[in-house]
Each structure stands twice: as C-alpha cells, then as structure tokens.
C-alpha positions as CSV (number, residue, x, y, z in Angstrom):
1,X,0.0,0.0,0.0
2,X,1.2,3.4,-0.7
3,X,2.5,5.6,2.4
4,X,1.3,9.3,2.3
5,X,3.0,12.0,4.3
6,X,1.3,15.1,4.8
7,X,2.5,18.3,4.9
8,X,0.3,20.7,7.2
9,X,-0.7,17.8,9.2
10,X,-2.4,19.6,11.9
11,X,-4.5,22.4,10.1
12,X,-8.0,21.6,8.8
13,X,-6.7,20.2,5.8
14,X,-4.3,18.1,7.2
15,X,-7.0,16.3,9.4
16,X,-9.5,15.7,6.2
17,X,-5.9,14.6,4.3
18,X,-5.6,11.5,6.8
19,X,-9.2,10.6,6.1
20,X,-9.0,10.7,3.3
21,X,-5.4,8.7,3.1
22,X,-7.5,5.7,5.6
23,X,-10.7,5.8,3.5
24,X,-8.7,4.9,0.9
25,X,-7.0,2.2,2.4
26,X,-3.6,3.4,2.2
27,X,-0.9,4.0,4.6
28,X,-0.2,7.8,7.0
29,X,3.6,7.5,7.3
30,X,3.4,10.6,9.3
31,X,2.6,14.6,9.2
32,X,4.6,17.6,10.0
33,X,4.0,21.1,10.7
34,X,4.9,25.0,11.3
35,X,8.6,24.4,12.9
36,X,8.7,20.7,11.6
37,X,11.5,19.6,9.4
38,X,10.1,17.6,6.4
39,X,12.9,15.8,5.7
40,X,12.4,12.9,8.3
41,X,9.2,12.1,7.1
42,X,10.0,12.2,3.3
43,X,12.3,9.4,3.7
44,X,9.8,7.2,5.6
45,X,6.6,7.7,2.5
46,X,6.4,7.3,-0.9
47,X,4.6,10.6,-2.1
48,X,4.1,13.7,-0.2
49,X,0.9,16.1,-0.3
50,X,1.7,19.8,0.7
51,X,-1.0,22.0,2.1
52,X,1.3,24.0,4.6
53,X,1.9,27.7,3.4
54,X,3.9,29.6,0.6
55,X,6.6,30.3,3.0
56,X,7.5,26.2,3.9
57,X,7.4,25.3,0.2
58,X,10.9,25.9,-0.5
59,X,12.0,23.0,2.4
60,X,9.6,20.8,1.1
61,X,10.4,21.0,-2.3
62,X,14.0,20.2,-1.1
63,X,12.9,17.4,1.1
64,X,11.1,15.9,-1.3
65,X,14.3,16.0,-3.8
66,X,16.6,14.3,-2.0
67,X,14.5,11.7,-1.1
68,X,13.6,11.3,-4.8
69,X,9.7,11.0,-4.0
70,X,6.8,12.8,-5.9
71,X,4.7,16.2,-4.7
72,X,1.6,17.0,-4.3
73,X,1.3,20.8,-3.7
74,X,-2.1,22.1,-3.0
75,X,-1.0,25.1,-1.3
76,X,-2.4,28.5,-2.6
77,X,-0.9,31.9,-2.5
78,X,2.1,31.0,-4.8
79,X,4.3,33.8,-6.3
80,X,6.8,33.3,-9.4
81,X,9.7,32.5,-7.2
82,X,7.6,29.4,-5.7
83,X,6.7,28.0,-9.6
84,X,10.5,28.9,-10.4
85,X,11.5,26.3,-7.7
86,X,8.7,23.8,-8.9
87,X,9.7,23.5,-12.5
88,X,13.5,23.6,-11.2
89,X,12.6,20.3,-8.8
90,X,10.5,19.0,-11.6
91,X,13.4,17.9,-13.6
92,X,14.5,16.1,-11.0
93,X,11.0,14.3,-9.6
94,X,7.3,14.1,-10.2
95,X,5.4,17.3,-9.3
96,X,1.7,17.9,-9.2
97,X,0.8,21.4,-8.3
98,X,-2.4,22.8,-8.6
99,X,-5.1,25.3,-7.4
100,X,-8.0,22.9,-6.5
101,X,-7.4,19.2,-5.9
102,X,-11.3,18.3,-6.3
103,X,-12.0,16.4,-9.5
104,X,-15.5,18.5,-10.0
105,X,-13.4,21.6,-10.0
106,X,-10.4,20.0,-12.6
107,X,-13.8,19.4,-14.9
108,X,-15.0,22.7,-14.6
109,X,-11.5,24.2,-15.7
110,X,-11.6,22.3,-18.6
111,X,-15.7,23.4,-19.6
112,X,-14.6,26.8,-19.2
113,X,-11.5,26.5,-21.1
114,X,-13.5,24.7,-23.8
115,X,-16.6,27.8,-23.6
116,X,-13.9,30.2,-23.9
117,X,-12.6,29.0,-27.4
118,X,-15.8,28.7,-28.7
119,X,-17.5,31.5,-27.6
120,X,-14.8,34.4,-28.1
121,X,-14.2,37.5,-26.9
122,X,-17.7,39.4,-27.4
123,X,-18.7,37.7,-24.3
124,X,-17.8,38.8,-21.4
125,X,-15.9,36.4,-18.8
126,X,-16.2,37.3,-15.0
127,X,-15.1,34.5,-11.9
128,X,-17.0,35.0,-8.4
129,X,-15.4,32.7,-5.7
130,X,-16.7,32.8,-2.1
131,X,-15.0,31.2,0.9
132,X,-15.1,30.8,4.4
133,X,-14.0,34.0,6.7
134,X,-10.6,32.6,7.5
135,X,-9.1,32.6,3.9
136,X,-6.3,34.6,3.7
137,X,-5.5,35.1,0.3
138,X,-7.8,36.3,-2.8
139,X,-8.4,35.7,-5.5
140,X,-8.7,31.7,-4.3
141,X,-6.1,29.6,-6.1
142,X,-8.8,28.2,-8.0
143,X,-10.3,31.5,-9.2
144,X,-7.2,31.9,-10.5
145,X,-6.9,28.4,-12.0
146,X,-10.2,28.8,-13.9
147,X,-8.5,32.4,-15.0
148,X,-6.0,30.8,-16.6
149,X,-8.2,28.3,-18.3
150,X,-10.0,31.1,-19.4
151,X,-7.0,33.0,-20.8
152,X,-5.7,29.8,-22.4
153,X,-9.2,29.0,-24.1
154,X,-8.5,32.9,-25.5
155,X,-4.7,32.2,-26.1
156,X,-4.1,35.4,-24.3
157,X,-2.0,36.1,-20.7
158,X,-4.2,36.1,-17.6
159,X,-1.8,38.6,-16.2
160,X,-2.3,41.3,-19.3
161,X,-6.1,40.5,-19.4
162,X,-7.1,39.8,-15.3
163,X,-8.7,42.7,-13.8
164,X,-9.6,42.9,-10.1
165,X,-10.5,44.9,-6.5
166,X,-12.9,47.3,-8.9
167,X,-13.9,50.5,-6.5
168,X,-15.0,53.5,-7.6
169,X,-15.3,55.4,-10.7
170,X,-13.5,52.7,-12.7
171,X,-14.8,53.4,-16.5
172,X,-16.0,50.9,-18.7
173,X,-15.4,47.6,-18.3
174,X,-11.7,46.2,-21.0
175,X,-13.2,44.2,-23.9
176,X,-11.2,40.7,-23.3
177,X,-10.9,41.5,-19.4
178,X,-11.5,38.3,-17.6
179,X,-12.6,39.8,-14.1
180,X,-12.3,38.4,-10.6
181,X,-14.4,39.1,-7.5
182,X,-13.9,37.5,-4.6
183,X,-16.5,37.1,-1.7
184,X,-15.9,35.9,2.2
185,X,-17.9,35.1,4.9
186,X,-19.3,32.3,7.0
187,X,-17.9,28.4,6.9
188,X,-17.9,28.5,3.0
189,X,-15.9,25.1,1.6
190,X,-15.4,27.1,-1.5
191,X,-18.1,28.1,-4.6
192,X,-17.1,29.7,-7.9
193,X,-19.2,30.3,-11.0
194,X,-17.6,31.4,-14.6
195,X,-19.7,33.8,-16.1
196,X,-20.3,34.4,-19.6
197,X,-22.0,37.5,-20.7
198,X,-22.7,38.0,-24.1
199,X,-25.3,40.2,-25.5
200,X,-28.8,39.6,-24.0
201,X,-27.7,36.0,-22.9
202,X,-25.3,34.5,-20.4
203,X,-24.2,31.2,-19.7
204,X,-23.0,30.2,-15.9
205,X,-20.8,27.4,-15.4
206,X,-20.5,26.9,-11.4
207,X,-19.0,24.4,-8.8
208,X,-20.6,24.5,-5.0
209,X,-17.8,22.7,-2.5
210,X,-19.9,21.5,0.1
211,X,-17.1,19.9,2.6
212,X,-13.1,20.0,2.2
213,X,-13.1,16.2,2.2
214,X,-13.3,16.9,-1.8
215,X,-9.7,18.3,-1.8
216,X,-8.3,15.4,0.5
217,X,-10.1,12.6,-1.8
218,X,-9.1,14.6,-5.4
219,X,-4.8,15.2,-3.5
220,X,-5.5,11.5,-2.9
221,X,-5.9,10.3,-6.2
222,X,-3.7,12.8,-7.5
223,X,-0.7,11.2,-5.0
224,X,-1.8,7.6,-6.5
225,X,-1.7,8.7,-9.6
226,X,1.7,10.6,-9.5
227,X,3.8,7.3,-7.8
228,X,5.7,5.9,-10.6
229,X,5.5,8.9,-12.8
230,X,8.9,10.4,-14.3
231,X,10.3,13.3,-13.5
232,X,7.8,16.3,-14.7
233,X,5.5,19.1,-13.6
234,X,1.6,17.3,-13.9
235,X,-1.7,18.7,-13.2
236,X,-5.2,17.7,-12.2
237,X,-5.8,17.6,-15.8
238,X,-3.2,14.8,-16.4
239,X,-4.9,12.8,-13.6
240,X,-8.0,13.0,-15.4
241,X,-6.5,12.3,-19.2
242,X,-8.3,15.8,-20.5
C-alpha cells in the first residue's frame, strides 16, 4: 500500500488529508508542521501532499528531492519565485501542483477552457469565488486556476487581461478582461461560477464545494496517480486524461 506523508498535518486540511489517506486504504507514514523539518518524514513515505503555506514550500520542495519522492502541492498563495522552484525540482521528480485538488473543479477548468474558445471574446468572462471567513488570500487559487483556463481557451496572458478589486469610478469595463471578484464570509468550503456574458444571454458554469473532504479525496488520487510517474511538472488535468 502506498505511504502518504502530509505536509500541514495539523490544520484543517491536514486532518480531512488523513481521512481521506484511511478511507482509501492506504498508509499515514506521518505529518509535520509549522517548525517541523520535512525531511524525516520524506524518507519514511512514498509521495508527499503539501497543504502548509507559501513560505515552507521551498524546504519541502527540497525534502522531497533528496528523497527522490513525488509532490503534491495544494497550497495556494504562490508567487513566481515558488513555480521557479517547482519546475527547477520538476526535472528532478514528479510534481503535481495545482489550485484545487477536487475532480469537479479540474472538470470545470476544462468546460470553461473549452466555452472560452468557442464563444470568443464578445462575451464577457467574469469569476465569483466565495470562501469561508478565514481565507487569507484572494483571489482563491482556483479562481485563478479557472482564469488561466480562461486565458488559455482565449490564447491570451491572464496577467495582461485579469482585472480585479474594482472600486469607484473605474470606467468601462476592458473588452477581453476576464474579471475576478472574490466574496468571504461564514464556513464556505469554496463556490465559484464562470460567467459568460454576451449580448442579451449568459451562460453560468458553477461548482458548489460542500465539505473540504473533496480536496483530500481529489490530492488522494492525484498522490496515487503521481507514484511511478517520471520526473515532470503534472496537473489535475493529467490525472483525469483531459
């Protein structure tokens, strides 16, 4: 049976992680957290799932090297140093980083990818994500994964065509702006909708989470999935064969 470690053991999804690990019949070799030195536990499991913070990813990365073990990273609020450092330890192991573990959500990014080719820029594309009160970053990582499937379906930069954090006397809306809003409040699991306005229609494609235990089932499959892979940088997608 395949031995999971997890990374962020003790935090909310680090509890639903080993659920999930036992529902699945597979081994915990063990969890570590804020102060915790991964590299112990990396040589005692045969795939790693990281939901700790931007600022640990670095060390686990590392630790997951040198034993020569596959990632999962599911942590959000990555900047371009962080995805610098995955593709560097991507030549080296297998790496699965992503916005959204859940297999609903990994669908969705593919529907809306898919809508935006077809439909084209005369309609409008606008994300709304709403989360519980204790998210700290926004957009959500998968807001922004659904951006960028979004901007791919356009074959156009999210960065040159995102627009956020309207307030104020902002002017017309940027024909091609994919726009974000992000919402917070309450025990929210996570809910985001791609909207697509066009002229006196609109077409909604939406994902409700309705308990976190569909990110520790989805970084699951995605750690069985990744054990025996080569050396590369994967995605949800690749777990699904979209």
């Amino acid at each position: 049976m395949p031995r999971f470690g997890v990374i962020g053991s003790a935090g909310r999804m680090g509890h639903a992680l080993q659920q999930a690990i036992a529902d699945a019949g597979h081994d915990y070799a063990g969890g570590v957290d804020q102060g915790d030195k991964p590299g112990p536990l990396a040589t005692q499991c045969d795939v790693l799932v990281d939901f700790s913070a931007p600022g640990a990813l670095i060390a686990n990365l590392d630790a997951a090297r040198v034993a020569g073990i596959p990632v999962v990273i599911g942590t959000t609020g990555l900047g371009e140093e962080h995805h610098a450092a995955i593709d560097d330890v991507a030549r080296a192991i297998p790496v699965l980083q992503t916005g959204n573990t859940s297999l609903g959500v990994t669908l969705l990014a593919h529907l809306v990818k898919e809508a935006a080719s077809k439909l084209g820029p005369d309609w409008d594309i606008e994300i709304v994500e709403m989360h519980h009160r204790m998210k700290v970053d926004a957009p959500s990582g998968t807001a922004l994964l659904l951006g960028e499937a979004a901007a791919d379906g356009r074959g156009v930069d999210l960065a040159a065509a995102r627009e956020s954090g309207r307030d104020g006397h902002t002017g017309a809306r940027a024909k091609g702006a994919i726009g974000f809003a992000a919402l917070r409040g309450g025990t929210v699991a996570g809910d985001h909708s791609v909207i697509f306005a066009g002229d006196e229609e609109r077409v909604t494609l939406t994902h409700n989470a309705e308990n976190r235990m569909i990110f520790a089932r989805g970084a699951v499959k995605a750690g069985e999935w990744l054990i025996g892979r080569q050396p590369g940088r994967y995605t949800m997608q690749d777990v699904l064969d979209l």
